[in-house]
N, C-alpha and C positions, 0 to 999 in steps of 0.2 A: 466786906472789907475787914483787912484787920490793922487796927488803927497802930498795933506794936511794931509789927513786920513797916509797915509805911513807913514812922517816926523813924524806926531802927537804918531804913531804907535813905532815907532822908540825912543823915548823922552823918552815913558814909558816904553818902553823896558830898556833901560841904565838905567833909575828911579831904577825900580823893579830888577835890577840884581846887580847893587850897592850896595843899599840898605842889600841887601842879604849878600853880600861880607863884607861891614864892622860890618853888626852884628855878622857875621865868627868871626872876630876879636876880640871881647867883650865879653868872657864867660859871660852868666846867663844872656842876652838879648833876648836871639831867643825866648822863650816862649811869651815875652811882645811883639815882633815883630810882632811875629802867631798874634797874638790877636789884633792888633791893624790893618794888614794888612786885616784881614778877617773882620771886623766889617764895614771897608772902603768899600770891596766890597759888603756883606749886605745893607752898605745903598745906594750903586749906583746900587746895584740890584733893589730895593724896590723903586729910582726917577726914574731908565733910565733903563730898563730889559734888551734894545741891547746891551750897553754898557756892562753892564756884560758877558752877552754871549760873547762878543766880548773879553775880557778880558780874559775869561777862553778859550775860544779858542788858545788864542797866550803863557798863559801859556803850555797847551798841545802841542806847538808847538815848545818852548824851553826851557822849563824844565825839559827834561829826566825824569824823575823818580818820579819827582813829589814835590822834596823837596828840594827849594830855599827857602822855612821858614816851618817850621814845632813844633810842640809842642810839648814836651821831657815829660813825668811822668811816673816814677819806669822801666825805660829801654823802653817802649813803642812809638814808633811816630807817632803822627796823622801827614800827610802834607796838605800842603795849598791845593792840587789838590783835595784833599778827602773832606777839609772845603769848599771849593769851588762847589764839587757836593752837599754837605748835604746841604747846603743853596740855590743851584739852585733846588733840589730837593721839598723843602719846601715850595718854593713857585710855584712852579708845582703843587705840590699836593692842594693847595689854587686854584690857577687857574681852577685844577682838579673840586672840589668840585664846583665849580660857573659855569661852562661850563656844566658838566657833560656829558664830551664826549672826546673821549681819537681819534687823528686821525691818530695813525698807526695802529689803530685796521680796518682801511679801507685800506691798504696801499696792493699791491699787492705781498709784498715781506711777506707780514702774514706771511702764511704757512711754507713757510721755516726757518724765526727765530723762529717761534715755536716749529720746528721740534729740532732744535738745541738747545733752551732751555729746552728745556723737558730732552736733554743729560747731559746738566749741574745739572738737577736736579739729574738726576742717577747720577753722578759724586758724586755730597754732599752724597746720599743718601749709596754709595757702602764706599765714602771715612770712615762716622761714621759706618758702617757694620764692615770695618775692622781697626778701630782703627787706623786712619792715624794719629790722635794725634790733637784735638783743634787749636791749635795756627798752626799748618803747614794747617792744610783745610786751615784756616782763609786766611791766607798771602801767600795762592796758588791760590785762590778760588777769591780774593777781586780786581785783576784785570777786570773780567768777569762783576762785577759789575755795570762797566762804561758801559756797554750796555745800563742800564735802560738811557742811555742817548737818543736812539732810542725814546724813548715816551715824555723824556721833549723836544727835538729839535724838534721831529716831528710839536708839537703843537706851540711850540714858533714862527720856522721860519715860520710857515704857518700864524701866527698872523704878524708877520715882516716882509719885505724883505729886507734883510740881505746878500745878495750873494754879492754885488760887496762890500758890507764892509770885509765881507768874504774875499774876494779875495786881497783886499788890504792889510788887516793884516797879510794876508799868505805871499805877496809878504816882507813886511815888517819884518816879522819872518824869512824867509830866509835868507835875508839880512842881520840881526843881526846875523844870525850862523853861513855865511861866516868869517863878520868882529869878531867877539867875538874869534873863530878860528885861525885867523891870528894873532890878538894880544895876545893868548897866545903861543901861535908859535913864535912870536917875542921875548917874554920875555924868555920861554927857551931855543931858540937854542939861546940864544949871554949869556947865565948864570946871566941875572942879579938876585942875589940872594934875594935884598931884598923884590923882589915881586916873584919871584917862588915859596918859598914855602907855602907862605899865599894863593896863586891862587891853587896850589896843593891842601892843603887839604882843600879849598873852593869847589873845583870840588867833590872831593873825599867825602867828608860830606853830598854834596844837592844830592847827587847821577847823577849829570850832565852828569858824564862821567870818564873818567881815561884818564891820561896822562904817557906816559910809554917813557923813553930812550930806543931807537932801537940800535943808533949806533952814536958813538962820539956826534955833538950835533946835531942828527935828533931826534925828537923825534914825537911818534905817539897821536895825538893830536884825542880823539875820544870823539865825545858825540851821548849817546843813539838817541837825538834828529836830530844826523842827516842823520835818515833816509828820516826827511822831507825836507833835502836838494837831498837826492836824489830822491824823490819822486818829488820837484820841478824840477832837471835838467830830468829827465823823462818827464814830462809833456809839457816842453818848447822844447824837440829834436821831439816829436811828433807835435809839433806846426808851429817848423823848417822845418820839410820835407812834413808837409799835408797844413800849412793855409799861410807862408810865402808871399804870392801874396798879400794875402789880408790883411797884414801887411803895419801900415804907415812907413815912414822912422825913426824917433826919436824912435817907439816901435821896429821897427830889432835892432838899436844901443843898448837900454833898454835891449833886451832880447840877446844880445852876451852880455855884461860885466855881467849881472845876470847868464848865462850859465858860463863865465869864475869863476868867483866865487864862485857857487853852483860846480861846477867840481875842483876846489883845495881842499877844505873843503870835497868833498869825497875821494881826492885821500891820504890828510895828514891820514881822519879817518884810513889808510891799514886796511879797512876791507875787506876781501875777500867776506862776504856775498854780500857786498854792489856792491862788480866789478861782482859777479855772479849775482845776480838782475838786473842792468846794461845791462851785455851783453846778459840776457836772455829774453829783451824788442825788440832787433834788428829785430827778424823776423814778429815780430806785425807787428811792423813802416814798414818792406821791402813789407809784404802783401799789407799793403794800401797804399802803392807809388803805387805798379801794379794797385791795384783796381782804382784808380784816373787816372790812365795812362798818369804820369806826366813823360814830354821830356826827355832824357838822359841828357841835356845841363842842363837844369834846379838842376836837380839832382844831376846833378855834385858840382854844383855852392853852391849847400846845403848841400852836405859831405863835400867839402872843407870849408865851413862856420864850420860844426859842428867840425872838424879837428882843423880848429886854436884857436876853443874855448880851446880846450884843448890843444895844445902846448900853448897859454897863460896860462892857469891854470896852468902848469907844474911851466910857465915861472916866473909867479907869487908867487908859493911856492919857487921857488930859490930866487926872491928877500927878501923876507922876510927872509929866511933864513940866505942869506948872507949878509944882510943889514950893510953898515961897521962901522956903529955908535950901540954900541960901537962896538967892533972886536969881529966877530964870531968864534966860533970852527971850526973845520976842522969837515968834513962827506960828503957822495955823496947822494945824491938825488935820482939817478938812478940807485947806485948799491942797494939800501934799497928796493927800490919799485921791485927790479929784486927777489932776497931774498924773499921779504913777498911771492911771489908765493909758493915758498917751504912750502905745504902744509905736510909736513911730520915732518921735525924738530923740527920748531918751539911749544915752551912750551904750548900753547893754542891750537892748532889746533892736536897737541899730544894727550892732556888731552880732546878731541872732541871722537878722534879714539878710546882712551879708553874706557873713557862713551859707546861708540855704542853698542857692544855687549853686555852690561852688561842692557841697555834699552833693546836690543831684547827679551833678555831672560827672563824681566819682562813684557815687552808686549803682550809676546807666555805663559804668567800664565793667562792672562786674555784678550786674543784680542779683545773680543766681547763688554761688557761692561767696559773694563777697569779696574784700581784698587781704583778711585778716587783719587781726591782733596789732595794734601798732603804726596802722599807715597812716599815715599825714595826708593834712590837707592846709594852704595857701591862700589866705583869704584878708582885705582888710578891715580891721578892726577900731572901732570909735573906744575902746579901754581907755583912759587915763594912766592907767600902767603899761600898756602898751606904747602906748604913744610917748612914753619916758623915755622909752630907748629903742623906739621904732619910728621917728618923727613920720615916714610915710605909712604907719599903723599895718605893715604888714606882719603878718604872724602867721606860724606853722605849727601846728599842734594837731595830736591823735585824739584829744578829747573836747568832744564838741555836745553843745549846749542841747542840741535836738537829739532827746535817748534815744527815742523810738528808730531814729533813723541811723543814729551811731550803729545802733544794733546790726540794721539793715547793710550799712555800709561796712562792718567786719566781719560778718556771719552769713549774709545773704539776704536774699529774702526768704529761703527755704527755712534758714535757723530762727529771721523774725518768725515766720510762722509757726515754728515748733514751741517759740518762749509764749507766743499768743493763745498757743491751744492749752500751754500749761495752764495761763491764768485763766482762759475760759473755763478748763474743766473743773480747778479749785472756784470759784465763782460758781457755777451750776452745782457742785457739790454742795457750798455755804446754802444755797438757795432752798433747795431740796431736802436738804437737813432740817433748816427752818420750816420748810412745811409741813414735813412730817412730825415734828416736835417742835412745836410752836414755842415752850418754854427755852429751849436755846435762841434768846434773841440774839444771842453772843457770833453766833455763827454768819448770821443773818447782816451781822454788824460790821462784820470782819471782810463782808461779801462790799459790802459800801466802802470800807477802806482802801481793799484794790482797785477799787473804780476810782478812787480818790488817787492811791499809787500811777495808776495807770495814765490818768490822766495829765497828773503832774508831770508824769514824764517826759511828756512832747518837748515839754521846753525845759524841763532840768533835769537831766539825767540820775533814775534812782532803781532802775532795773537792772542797771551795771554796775552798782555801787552799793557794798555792806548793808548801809541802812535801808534798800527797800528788797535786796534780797534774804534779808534777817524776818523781815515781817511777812516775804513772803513762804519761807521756811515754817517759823510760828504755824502760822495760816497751816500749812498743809499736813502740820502732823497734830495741830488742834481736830482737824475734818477728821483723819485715822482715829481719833480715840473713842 
């Protein structure tokens, strides 16, 4: 770790998210904002190119959605995430032309993103067949995009070495999502007003995330971006149970208070995707306990470690919660999180069950290639927004809650298969890596998180969106080096 690059990491984080927040505040700024924040990154792209990389990394790391500044013309948003790839882009294609030599076109995972691009191309090509409609391709289709990031990072990092900066601003990034988490957690469970509602629709606008009253003053505090807290506490319980030994003593104390608060900030998200991703990592990590044939005592000592991470976490979101300055509302912690289980009731996980059959029945028109980029589906929904200005809760929308099968239903099932053999094969690569060089637990780590990714997907979409094709990108040109 290097505790400067974090701090320094951390500065510009609270910089860049402030900043965001009070142009919230100022109608008719955000535009001059966009433009002055991107020109800054232009020119530290064009003295220092790590720097930048390194910059747009930690935006995809806690920006959700992409828009902490963005450019507003006739209803339209360009975000910072999008000016950020067309200028890392541009000067790729520069670099392109003077190299003339692209090196993922060597890269031994070719074959299979090509296999998987060529699906997106039927995808665009079925979506205009049948008139999915321009603007829905577009802003269905413009996620997939971030791919072409496989050929500018191929070339860069192989020009740079960039990993342990990498990994510090990662560390740095989680960090921030813990603490950003907690202080809005603080501010709504005690009702101070005159910052709830300004932070509300500051969340609600940049696309960060949604904050929702569960029950008196719990409230569920979620951002799209923290999948990459959980992808952090994944990577750290595989660390905890395979490399622990060969851990110094300051780095175990580091990595339990980074577990304890990468595990609050998942448990406030109640996302159920995120506790089924979770606990569908357990039987990796139990395989390679046996495969290492590490002591029962041992073992013990390291579930009990991972154990009181999490009753801290628990213990952590009650302080904050009931913190008595000023005086908090009344609400249980543990009757909410007993609740979110009830996967039947609740108004989103409702409005999930409905969707399901209504995607079947559009998947079984088209299983094989799909219907493309953009096609709607008709379905009613228990939403509370919905139901504002749909009193019969019907809704039409191309993006739907189950990935795996969005997938399925714009690409086929030939292109899910090709996106599934991709992660198969980086997954078998992490694994085999870690075999044979047992000191890369990192690899081995990284292998747990897709299975964390993967799984969260079924029910939140994150293999068609920035954030989990960002870490799956990482992932595949971490295996190349």
């Amino acid at each position: 770790m290097n505790g400067k690059l974090i701090r320094q990491t951390l500065l510009f984080i609270l910089l860049f998210e402030l900043i965001s927040f009070l142009i919230s505040l100022v109608p008719g700024t955000g535009n001059i904002a966009f433009l002055i924040v991107c020109s800054i990154f232009f020119i530290i792209a064009l003295i220092d190119l790590p720097a930048a990389i390194l910059i747009m990394l930690v935006e995809l790391f806690i920006g959700g959605k992409g828009y902490l500044f963005y450019f507003e013309t006739e209803g339209v948003l360009i975000s910072v995430r999008i000016a950020f790839f067309l200028i890392l882009l541009s000067i790729w294609l520069t670099y392109l032309i003077r190299e003339r030599k692209i090196k993922f076109l060597q890269s031994r995972f070719l074959f299979f993103y090509l296999a998987l691009f060529i699906f997106f191309i039927v995808g665009l090509a079925k979506a205009f067949i049948n008139n999915n409609g321009f603007a829905n391709i577009f802003f269905d289709f413009n996620a997939y995009i971030f791919f072409a990031y496989l050929f500018i990072l191929y070339d860069f990092l192989s020009k740079y070495d960039l990993w342990n900066k990498i990994f510090n601003v990662a560390i740095a990034s989680f960090v921030w999502l813990g603490i950003k988490t907690m202080i809005v957690l603080y501010f709504f469970s005690h009702g101070i007003e005159w910052a709830v509602w300004p932070i509300y629709d500051w969340v609600r606008d940049s696309g960060v995330g949604e904050i929702t009253l569960m029950t008196s003053n719990i409230y569920r505090v979620f951002f799209q971006s923290h999948i990459y807290s959980l992808l952090g506490v994944a990577i750290m319980a595989t660390m905890l149970f395979l490399y622990r030994d060969q851990m110094k003593r300051l780095e175990k104390k580091v990595m339990f208070i980074l577990l304890i608060l990468g595990t609050a900030a998942v448990l406030i998200s109640l996302s159920r995707s995120f506790w089924a991703g979770a606990l569908a990592t357990l039987p990796l990590i139990i395989i390679f306990v046996f495969y290492n044939k590490i002591k029962l005592r041992k073992l013990a000592i390291r579930a009990f470690v991972g154990l009181m991470a999490v009753i801290f976490a628990f213990l952590f979101l009650f302080i904050v919660i009931k913190f008595p300055i000023p005086e908090p509302m009344g609400g249980s912690l543990g009757s909410l999180l007993k609740e979110r289980t009830n996967v039947a009731d609740e108004a989103a996980a409702a409005s999930r069950w409905n969707l399901l059959p209504r995607l079947w029945e559009g998947i079984k028109h088209e299983p094989i290639l799909g219907q493309g980029f953009g096609a709607k589906i008709t379905y009613i929904s228990n939403d509370p927004r919905v139901l504002a200005y749909s009193p019969t809760g019907e809704y039409t929308t191309y993006a739907f809650e189950w990935g795996l099968l969005d997938v399925w239903y714009k690409i086929g099932a030939m292109g899910m298969f090709a996106y599934v053999v991709v992660l198969g094969f980086l997954a078998r690569e992490g694994i085999v890596r870690y075999i044979r060089h047992r000191e890369d637990i990192m690899a081995l780590g990284l292998v747990v998180g897709l299975v964390v990714l993967f799984v969260s997907n079924f029910f939140t979409p994150y293999l068609n969106h920035p954030l989990g094709i960002g870490y799956i990108i990482l992932m595949t040109k971490y295996l190349e080096k």
